[in-house]
N, C-alpha and C positions, 0 to 999 in steps of 0.2 A: 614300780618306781618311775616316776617322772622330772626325765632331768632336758633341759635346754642346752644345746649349744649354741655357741655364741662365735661366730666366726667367718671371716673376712672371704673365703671363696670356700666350694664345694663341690665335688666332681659328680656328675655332667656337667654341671651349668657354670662354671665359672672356673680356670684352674690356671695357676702361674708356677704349680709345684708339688713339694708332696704332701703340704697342708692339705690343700684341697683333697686329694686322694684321701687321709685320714678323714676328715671331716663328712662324705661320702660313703664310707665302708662302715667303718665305726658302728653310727647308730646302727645299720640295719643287723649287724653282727651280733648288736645286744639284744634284739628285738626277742632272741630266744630264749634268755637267760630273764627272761619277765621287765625288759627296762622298754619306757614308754618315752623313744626320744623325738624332739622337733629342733630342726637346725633354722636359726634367725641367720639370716644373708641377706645382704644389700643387694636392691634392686638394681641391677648391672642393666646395660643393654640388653635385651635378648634373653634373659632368666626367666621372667616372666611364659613366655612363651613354649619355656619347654614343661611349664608343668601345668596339673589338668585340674580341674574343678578347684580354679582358684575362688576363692569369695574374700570377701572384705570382711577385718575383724575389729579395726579399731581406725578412728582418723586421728592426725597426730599434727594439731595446727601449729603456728611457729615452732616448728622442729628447728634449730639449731639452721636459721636463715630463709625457712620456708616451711610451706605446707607437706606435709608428708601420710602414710597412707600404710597402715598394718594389715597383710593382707597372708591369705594361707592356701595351700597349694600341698599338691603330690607329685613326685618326678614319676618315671615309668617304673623305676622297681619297686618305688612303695615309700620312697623317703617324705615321711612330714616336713617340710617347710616354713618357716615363719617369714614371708618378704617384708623387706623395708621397704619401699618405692619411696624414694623422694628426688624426683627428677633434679631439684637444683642440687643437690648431692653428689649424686649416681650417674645421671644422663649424661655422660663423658666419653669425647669418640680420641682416644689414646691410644697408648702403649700396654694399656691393661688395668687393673684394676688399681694400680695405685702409680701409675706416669703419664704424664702428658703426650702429643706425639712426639717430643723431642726427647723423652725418655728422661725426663725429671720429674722430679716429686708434685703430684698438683700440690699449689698452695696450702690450701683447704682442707688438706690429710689431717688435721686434726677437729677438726669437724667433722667430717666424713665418718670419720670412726667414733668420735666422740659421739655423734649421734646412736651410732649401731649400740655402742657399749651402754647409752643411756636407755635406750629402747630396750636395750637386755633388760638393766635393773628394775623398770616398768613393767617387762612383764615377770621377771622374778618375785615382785612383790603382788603380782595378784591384779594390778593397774588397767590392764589391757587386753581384755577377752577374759573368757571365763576359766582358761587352760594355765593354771597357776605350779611351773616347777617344785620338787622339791628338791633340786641342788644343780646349781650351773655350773655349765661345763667351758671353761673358756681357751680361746684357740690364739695365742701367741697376743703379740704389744694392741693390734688392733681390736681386740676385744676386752685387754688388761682393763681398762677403765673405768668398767662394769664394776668390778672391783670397789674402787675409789666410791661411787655413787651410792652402791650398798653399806662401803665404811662409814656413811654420814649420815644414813636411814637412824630415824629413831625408832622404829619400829623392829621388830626381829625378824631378820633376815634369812634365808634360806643358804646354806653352806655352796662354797666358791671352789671352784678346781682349777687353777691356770695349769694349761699344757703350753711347754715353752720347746715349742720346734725347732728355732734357731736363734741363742740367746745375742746374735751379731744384731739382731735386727730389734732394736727398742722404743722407736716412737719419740725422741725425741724433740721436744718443739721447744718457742720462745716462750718464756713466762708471761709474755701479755698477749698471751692465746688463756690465760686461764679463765677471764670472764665469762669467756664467749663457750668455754664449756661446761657452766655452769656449778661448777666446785668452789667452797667456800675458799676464803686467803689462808685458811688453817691447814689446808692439802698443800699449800707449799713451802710450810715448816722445812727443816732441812731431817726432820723424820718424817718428814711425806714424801711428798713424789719432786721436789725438786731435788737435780741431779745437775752438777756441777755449771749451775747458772742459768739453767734451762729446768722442763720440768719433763717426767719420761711417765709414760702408758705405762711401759713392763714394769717399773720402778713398783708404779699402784698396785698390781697383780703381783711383785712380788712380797711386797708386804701387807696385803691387803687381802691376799684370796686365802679361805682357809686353810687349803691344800695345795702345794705344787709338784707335777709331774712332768716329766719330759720321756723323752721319745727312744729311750735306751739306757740299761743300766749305768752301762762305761761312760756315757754323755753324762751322765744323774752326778758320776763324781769327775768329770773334770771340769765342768763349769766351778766347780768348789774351790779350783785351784787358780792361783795368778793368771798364768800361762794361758788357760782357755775359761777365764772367768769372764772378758769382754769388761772389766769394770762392775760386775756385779757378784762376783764372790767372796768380797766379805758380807752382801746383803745376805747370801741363800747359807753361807757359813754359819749365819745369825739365827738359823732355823735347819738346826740339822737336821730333826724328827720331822720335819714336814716337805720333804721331796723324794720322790719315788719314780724312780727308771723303770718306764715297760714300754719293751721294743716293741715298733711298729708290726701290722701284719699286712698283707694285700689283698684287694679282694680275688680271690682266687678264681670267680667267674668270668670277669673279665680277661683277668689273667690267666688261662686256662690253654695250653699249647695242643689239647685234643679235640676244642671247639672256637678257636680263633679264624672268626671272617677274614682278619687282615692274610692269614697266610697262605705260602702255597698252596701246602697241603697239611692236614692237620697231622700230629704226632703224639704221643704218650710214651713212657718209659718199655711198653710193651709194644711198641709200633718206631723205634729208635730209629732204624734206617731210615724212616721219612725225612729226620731231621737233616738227610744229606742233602734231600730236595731242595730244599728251603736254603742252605747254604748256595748251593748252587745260582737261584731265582739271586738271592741278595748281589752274589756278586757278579751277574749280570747286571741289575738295576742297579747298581754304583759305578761301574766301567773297569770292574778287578778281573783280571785274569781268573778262567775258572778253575780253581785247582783244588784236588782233593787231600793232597800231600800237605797245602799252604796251612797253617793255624790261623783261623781270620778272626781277630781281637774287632771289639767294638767299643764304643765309648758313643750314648745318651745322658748327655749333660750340659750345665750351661759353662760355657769355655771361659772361667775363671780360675785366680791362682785361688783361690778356698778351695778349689775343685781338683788343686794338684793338676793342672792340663799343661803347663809348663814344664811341668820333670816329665809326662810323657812326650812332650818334643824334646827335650833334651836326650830321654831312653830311646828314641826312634832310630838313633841308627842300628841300637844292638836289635831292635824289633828286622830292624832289614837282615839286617847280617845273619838271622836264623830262618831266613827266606817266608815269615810269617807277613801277613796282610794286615789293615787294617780299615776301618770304616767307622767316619765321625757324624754324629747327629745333633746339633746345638749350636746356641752363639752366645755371645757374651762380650768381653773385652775384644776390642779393635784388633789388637796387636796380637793376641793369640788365635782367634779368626783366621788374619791373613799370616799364622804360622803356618797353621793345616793348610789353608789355600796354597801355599810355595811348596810343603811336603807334598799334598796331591800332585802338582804342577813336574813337581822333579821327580817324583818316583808313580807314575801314572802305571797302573794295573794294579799297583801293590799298597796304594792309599787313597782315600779319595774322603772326600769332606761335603755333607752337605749344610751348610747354614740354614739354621732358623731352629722349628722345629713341628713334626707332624706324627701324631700317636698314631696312624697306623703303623708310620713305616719304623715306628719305636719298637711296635710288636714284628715289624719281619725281621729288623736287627734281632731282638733278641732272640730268636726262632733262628737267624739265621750263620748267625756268629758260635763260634766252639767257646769263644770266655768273653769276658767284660771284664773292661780296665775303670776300674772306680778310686786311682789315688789322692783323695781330699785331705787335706792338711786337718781340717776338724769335719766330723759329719755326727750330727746326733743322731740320725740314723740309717738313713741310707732306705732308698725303693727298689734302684736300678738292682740292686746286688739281691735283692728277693724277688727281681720278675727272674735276673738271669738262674738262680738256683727251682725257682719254677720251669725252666725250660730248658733248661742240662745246659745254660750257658756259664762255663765256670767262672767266678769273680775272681777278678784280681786285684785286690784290695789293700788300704793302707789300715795297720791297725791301728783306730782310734774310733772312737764314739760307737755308735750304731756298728759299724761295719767290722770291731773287732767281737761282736757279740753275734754276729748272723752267721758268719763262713765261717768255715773252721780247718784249716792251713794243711796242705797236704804234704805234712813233715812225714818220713818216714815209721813214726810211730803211728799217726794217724791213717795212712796209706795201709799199713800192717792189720789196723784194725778195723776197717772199712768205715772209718769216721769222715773221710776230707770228704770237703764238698766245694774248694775252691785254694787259693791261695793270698796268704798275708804276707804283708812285710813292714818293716821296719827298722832306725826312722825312716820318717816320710822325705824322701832325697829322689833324686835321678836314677843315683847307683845301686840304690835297694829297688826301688822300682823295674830297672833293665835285668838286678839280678830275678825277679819274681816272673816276670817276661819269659826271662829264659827258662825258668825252671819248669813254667807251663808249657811251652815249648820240649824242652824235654820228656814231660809226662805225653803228649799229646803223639811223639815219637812210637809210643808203646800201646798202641788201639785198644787193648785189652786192659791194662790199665785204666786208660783214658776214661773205658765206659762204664768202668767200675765206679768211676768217682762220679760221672755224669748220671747214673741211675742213681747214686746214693743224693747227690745232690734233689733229683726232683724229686724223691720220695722224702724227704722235707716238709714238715709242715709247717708253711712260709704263710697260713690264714690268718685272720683274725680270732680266732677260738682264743686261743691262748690270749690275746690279749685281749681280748674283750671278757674275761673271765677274771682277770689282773682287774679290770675297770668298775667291774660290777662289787668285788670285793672290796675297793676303795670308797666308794658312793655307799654302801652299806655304813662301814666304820665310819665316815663323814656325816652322816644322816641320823644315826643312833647317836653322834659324840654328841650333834646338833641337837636333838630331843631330851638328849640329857641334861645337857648345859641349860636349854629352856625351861626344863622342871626344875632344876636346882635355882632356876630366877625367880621360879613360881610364875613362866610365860604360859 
């Protein structure tokens, strides 16, 4: 089977989060289950360069303000590529893939992707090069478009998957961006893609693609609800039978605590002691007191209230009070930044914070730390909390979205059964949070315990198997509904 992805970054070559991780793992997970994938990615800075026997597939004159260029590539593990190169596009020396350097929207985001999403549907239909899908796979608002383009094809279409990773985020622009993307006036019906005066990307993929999935079951039903629908759950309401929750996996090569470059020293469930090394290296290279007694909490994320990072400053004193450490990697909002910068500052040995962010030293946290604090008010599915169950770092997590479907809470029943693999709470508050703190604190008191939960946790299978098995059996049902539907047209 051959199916396109259609999506805004992909790790190596481009990564603002855990899209990109998906977008990177994914295909090559399927590759063994018979699925023949190619990821379309915008020519970023520097993309080009990391992949090999690139050649030219297609030229793509007035692209959406300029000339542009379909070209095709391999990264080093083997991932097919489809680049867009369109320098008046792409060529942007920013914040990333979608901010300028003042860390605002470039203008032209709806172009930008508008372009990617039309270059999909061109080559979903056969258009450009001779490698023609049989069902596209699309990756959040910046690919939903695609969608749209294929709703207006008068020819028969090849079947639509919108994966909707974080439904906060929807593409919204002004309605007099619609010419310039080339959709007819009939797409801004108020049963098309205009959305409260404006007109929305995710809007089109979500009535527009023939299937939608998102990135965890528990995420799959509470976008269904007011509370975490973001303004779009009476749309996906509208279409009960057509969304399906399957939790994310990682790659587990990369992620692999018995062959990681980044670390001290390497470790596996049968080599546990090593993992003391590694705590030790970390809290030297943070400037924390080296202590084998201390429980040293981490936290890899971007320092936003969606990320819950304010209830754990709020929870910070009881973290002191249990004489437990802690070590922060990310930024985000101003004001919680220079929260951890004053925690570091006043409690030095026992916190320390570094801004920005750097993937190796992602992997010596997690290698180095005994838990991970992950309390996000919504999370559809969470990464952090399946590198730390890959590395006996035990989660400590808010139950919602992804992150009540991965860990599994070391309540006494589950502790009896050798089930926990981390700790939940709930609501998502300060006080639940400090009580979840203390409670891994207390487990952490009992070493025998402790390493009972930490071997169960990394004997977990936190891969893509499982979901890439989930994938292949939806693209089946999608691709047969589609052949059917087509003989019943007499296509």
């Amino acid at each position: 089977m051959k199916v396109l992805f259609v999506t805004p970054e992909c790790y190596p070559l481009v990564k603002t989060g855990g899209l990109a991780d998906v977008a990177g793992a994914l295909p090559l997970a399927l590759a063994p289950c018979g699925v023949e994938a190619r990821v379309l990615l915008p020519g970023y800075p520097g993309v080009r360069e990391q992949l090999t026997g690139v050649r030219k597939v297609a030229l793509l004159p007035k692209l959406f303000g300029g000339n542009g260029t379909l070209s095709a590539g391999r990264t080093a593990d083997g991932l097919d590529v489809l680049l867009l190169e369109a320098p008046h596009l792409y060529t942007r020396v920013g914040g990333g893939p979608y901010l300028d350097a003042a860390g605002d929207d470039w203008p032209d985001n709806h172009l930008r992707f508008g372009a990617l999403s039309w270059v999909g549907s061109e080559i979903a239909m056969g258009r450009l090069g001779e490698w023609q899908p049989e069902l596209v796979h699309l990756h959040d608002w910046q690919a939903a478009l695609t969608a749209a383009y294929l709703h207006f094809e008068k020819e028969p279409t090849p079947p639509t998957l919108l994966t909707i990773h974080n439904l906060a985020f929807q593409g919204v622009f002004g309605t007099d961006t619609l010419a310039d993307l080339r959709l007819p006036a009939a797409a801004l019906e108020p049963d098309g893609i205009e959305y409260w005066g404006n007109l929305s990307f995710l809007k089109a993929g979500v009535l527009w693609s023939t299937h939608l999935s998102t990135v965890s079951p528990t995420y799959a039903r509470e976008i269904r609800t007011p509370d975490q629908g973001m303004g779009f759950d009476g749309l996906l309401r509208a279409r009960p039978d057509h969304l399906t929750g399957i939790a994310n996996g990682i790659d587990d090569t990369v992620w692999n605590p018995a062959a990681d470059p980044a670390l001290q020293v390497p470790y596996s469930v049968r080599r546990l002691p090593a993992k003391a090394t590694n705590k030790t290296a970390l809290q030297v290279e943070f400037g924390l007191h080296v202590r084998v007694d201390a429980p040293l909490f981490c936290v890899v994320s971007r320092l936003t209230t969606q990320k819950g990072l304010d209830l754990l400053l709020d929870a910070l004193p009881r973290l002191q009070g249990r004489g437990a450490q802690l070590a922060v990697l990310g930024s985000g909002e101003r004001w919680l930044e220079d929260g951890f910068r004053r925690a570091a500052e006043e409690h030095h040995g026992s916190v320390s914070v570094t801004i920005g962010y750097d993937e190796p030293l992602s992997h010596r946290l997690q290698a180095g730390a005994d838990a991970i604090i992950v309390p996000s008010r919504f999370e559809p599915c969470g990464l952090t909390q399946l590198y730390g169950l890959r590395y006996g770092t035990l989660p400590v997590v808010a139950r919602v979205g992804g992150l009540a479907d991965t860990v599994i809470d070391a309540n006494a029943a589950a502790l009896h059964d050798g089930v926990a693999t981390g700790f939940q709470f709930s609501p998502v508050d300060g006080e639940q949070l400090a009580t979840a703190i203390e409670r891994a604190c207390d487990l952490y008191a009992d070493t025998l315990a402790w390493q009972r939960v930490v071997k169960r946790a990394m004997t977990r299978d936190v891969s893509w198997s499982t979901a890439a098995g989930a994938y292949v059996t939806l693209y089946r049902q999608l691709t047969f509904t589609s052949r059917l539907s087509g003989a019943d047209l007499g296509l």
